[in-house]
N, C-alpha and C positions, 0 to 999 in steps of 0.2 A: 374528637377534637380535630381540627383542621390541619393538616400540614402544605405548605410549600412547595412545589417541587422546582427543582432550577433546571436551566438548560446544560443537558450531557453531554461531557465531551465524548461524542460519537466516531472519532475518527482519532489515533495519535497524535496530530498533528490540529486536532480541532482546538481554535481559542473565539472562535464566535460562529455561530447559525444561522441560516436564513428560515424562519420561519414560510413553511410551501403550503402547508395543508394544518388544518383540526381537522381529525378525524372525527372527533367529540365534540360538544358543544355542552355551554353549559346548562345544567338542570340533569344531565345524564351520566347514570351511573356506566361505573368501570373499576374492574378487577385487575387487580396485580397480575402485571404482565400482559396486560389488553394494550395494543397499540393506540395512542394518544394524538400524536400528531406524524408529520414527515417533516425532516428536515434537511435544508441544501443544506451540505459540508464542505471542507475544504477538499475533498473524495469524490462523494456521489450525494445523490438524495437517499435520506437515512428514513426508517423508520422509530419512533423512541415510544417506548413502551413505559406506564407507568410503574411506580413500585408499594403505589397505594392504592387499596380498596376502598370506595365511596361512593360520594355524587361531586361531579366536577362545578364547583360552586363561585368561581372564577377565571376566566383567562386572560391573560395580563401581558399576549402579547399580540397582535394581529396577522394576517398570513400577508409576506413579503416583509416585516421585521425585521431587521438583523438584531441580535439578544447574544451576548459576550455568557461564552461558559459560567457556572456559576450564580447569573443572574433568576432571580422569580420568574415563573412561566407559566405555571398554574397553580390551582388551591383547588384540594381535595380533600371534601369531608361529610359531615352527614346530613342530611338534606333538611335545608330548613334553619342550618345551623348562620345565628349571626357573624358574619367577618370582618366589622367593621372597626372594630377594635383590632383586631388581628392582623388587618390589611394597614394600619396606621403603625402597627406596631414593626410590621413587615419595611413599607416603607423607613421607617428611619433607621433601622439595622441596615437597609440596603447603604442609604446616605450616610451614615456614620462609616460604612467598610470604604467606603469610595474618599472618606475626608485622608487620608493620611496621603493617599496617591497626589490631592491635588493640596496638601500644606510642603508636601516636600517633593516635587516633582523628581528629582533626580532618583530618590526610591522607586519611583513606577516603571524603570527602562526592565526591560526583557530580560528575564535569568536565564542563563546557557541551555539548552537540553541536556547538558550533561551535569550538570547540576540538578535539575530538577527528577533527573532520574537517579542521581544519586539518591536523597531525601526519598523519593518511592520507595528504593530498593533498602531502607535504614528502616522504613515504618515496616513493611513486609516481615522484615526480621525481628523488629520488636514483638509485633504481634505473635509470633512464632514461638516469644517467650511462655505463651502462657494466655494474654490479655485477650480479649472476643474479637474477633474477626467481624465489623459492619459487613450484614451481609442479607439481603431479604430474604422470606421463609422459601420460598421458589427456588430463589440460586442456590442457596443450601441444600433441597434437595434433590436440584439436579446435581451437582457438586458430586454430591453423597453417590448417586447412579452412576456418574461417571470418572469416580475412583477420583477425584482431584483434590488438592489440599486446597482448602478456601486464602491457606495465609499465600500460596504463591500465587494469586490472581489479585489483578490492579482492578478495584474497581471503578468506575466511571459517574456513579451515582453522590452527591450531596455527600460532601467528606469523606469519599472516596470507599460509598457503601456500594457493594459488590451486586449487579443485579444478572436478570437473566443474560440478556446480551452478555456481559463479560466471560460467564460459566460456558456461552455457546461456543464464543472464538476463544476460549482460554486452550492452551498448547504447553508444551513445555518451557520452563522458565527462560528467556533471553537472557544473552550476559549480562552482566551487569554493566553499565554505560553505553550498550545498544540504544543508537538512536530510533527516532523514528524514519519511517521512508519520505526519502525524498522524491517527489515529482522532479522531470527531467524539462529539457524544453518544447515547448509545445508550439501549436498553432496560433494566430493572432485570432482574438475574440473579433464579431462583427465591430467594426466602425464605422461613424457616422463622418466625411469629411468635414473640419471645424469645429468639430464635439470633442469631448472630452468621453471618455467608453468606463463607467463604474466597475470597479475590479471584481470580479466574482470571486467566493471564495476559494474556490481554486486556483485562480491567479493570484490571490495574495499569498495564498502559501508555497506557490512556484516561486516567487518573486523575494519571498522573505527567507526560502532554503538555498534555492541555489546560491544567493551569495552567500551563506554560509557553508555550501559544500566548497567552492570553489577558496574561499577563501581561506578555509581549515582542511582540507587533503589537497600533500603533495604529490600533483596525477604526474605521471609518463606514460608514453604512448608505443606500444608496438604495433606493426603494421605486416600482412602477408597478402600475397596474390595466391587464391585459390583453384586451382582446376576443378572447375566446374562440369565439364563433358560427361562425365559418369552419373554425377548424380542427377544432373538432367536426363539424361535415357531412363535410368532406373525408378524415376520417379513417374515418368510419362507411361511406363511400362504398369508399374502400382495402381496409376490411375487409373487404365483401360481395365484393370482386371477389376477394381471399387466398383468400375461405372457398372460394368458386364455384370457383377452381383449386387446392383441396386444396395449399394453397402449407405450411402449417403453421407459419406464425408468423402473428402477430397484433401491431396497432399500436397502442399505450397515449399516451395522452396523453404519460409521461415521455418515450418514442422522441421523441415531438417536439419537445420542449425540449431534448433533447440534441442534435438535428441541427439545431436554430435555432443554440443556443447556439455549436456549432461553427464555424456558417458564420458569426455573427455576431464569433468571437475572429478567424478568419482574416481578417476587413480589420480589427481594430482588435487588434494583434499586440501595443501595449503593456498589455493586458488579460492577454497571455500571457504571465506575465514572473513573477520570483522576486527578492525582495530576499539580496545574498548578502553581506551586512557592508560593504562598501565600494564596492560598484557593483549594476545591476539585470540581470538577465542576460534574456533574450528568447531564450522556445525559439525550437527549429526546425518544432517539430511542435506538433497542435494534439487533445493527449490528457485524454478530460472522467474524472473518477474521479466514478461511482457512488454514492453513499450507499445500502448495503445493511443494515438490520435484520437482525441474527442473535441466538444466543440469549444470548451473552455482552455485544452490544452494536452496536456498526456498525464495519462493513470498506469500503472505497470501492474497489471492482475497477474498472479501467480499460478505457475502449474508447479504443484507440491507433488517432490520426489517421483522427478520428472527421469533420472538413471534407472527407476522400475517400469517406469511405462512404455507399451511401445511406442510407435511410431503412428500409426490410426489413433490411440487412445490419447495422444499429445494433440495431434489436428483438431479430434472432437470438442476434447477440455477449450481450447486457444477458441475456439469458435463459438462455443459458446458465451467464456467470460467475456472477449471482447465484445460480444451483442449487450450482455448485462454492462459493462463497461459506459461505449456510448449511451444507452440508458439511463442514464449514473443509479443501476440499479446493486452494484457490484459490495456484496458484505465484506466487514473489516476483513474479515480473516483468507477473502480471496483477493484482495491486495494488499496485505503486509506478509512479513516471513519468508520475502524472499531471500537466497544466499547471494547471488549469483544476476545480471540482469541484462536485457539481448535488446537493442535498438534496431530494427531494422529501416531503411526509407530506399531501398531498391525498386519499391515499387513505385516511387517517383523519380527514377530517372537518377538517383543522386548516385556516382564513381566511387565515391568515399567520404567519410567525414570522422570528424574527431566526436566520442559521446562525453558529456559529465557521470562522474560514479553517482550510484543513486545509496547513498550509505543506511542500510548499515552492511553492505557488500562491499568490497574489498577490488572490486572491477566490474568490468560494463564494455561489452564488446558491440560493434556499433559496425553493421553490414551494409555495404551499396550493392547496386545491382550488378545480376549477374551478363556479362555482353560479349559478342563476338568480337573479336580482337587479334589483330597481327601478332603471332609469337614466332618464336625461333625453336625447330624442333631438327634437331640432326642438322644441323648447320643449314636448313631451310626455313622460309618463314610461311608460316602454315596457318590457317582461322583456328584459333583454338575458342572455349569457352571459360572468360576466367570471371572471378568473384575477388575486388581484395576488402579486405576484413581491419577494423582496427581495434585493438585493447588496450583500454585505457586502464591503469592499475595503480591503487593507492601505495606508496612508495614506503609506507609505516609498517605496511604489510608483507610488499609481496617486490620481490629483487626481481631484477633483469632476467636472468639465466632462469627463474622460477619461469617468469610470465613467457620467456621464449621455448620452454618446452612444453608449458601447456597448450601453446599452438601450435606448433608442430604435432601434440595428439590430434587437437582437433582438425586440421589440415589433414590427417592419415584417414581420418572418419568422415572426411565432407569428403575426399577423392575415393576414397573404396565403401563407401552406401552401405554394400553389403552387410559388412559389420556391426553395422547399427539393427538389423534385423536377427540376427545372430538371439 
């Protein structure tokens, strides 16, 4: 018999798809879990993998599309099999779902995030009673291999049946009322002078979070001037020896601020925390999200438990994801799950700047470049090297006296290098 399949939401934050690629076409079979098509997300370009075995005997959208989570996208079934009825029948469930939105328009406005994860996290636990967990035969028995419980995985698939992809990036449960990540500010898309520029999915979802970050956490700002002279020698030092053993990575300023940063959340753990409506939750782990420049705008790819890595295994991770990044080849799970989240633009020249929290972090430290500069050292005024640094911090969360000794850790780890190699 024929089934449906609708478009996945492939990203947290996905509520419509760009249709990029068929991979398939119709007349040709494909097995549960064979990659179907590619999709632009409000992220990267995804691939989405079916959860039915058959012959693809309809596609029902074209490449360059846009197709709202939810909606028809294909029909998989047995080959030869009539769909004409099926595809009428299809049709008017589609029209009938869509009538209530436009007899009472004020019903159709956007529900919270934090509502709609409430109701997630209500169903997870109903199911938990006892009732079957939608789950295809695949995800169940990678599940099964990799010790997970099917009821704490959100699935993605048509009523919220759980397929491969979700068992791949499924991790330990988020609190309850964690949102999803927010995109920070980014670059301007190409414009045409006198045109209007169609918003990519990316920029409607920078465009529709940020005012909701900004407009629901209350940010303050701390600010320090870094001495930077040490860990410029010491890094220029690292490099000569990289280079001399053809190691093939290389040590950027940002590697060092991401592995200060880390070591400096792992002793001040309420730095690592998330507001989740009625209490503050403290991860377990201590994962920095990126701020990477792409051409749609910025994606924050994650280096996970980043206070065990060192300092080469941070550069490598960061150089890599950001390649996948610009790509938009970059998987859910190596952009969400951040704790913690690092902006840098030093390497355009910028002194300093203020960042937005990218939630569901608790702060978001936001670096200029590092420059020589007139200081006063022993009542002389000397070239020093400084770096100043801003932290921006959600006020639900995290007090004053908190956010100013977490930088001062990290100020003790960006001025004496060494320590971070330790």
């Amino acid at each position: 018999m024929a089934e449906v399949m609708e478009m996945l939401a492939l990203s947290p934050t996905m509520e419509e798809g760009t249709l990029a690629e068929w991979l398939k076409q119709e007349g040709d079979s494909v097995e549960e879990g064979e990659i179907l098509a590619e999709v632009e997300t409000d992220k990267a370009t995804m691939e989405m993998e079916s959860f039915y075995t058959g012959t693809i005997l309809k596609l029902l959208a074209e490449p360059g599309q846009t197709v709202r989570v939810g909606d028809p996208l294909v029909v998989i079934g047995e080959a030869g099999e009539d769909i004409s009825e099926f595809l009428k029948d299809a049709g008017a469930a589609a029209k009938k779902k869509k009538e209530p939105a436009e007899e009472a328009p004020e019903a159709a406005e956007p529900v919270a995030e934090e509502s709609k994860e409430v109701s997630t996290t209500a169903a997870m636990e109903t199911a938990g009673d006892g009732r079957r967990v939608k789950a295809s035969p695949l995800a169940r028995r990678m599940a099964e291999d990799k010790g997970l419980e099917l009821s704490a995985i959100t699935g993605s698939g048509p009523g919220g049946r759980i397929i491969k992809r979700d068992v791949e990036s499924a991790r330990k449960a988020p609190p309850a009322g964690r949102r999803p990540s927010a995109e920070l500010v980014g670059a301007d898309v190409s414009m045409v002078p006198g045109q209007s520029q169609p918003l990519s999915q990316m920029r409607k979802a920078i465009a529709r979070r940020l005012v909701e970050v900004w407009q629901s956490t209350p940010h303050f700002y701390l600010t320090k001037v870094i001495d930077m002279a040490t860990a410029m020698e010491k890094r220029k030092e690292i490099n000569a020896h990289l280079a001399a053993a053809d190691a093939g990575v290389k040590i950027s300023v940002n590697d060092i601020i991401v592995k200060a940063a880390a070591a400096a959340l792992a002793e001040f753990p309420a730095m690592n925390s998330a507001f989740t409506g009625d209490s503050v939750y403290q991860f377990d782990e201590v994962n920095i999200g990126v701020a990477v420049a792409i051409e749609d705008g910025l994606i924050t790819p994650t280096v996970r438990n980043a206070d065990q890595k060192s300092l080469g295994a941070i550069a490598q991770e960061i150089r890599e994801l950001a390649g996948r990044a610009r790509d938009k080849k970059l998987k859910p799970e190596e952009y969400s799950s951040h704790t913690f989240s690092i902006s840098n633009l030093g390497m355009y020249g910028i002194d300093d700047f203020m960042a937005v929290i990218n939630p569901p972090d608790a702060a978001i430290l936001a670096c200029g470049s590092v420059q020589k500069v007139p200081v006063v050292q022993d009542d002389q005024i000397v070239i020093g090297t400084r770096m100043k640094i801003s932290l921006a911090c959600d006020h639900r969360v995290v007090d004053g006296a908190v956010g100013a000794q977490f930088l001062q850790k990290l100020q003790s780890y960006l001025e004496n290098p060494m320590l971070l190699l330790v």
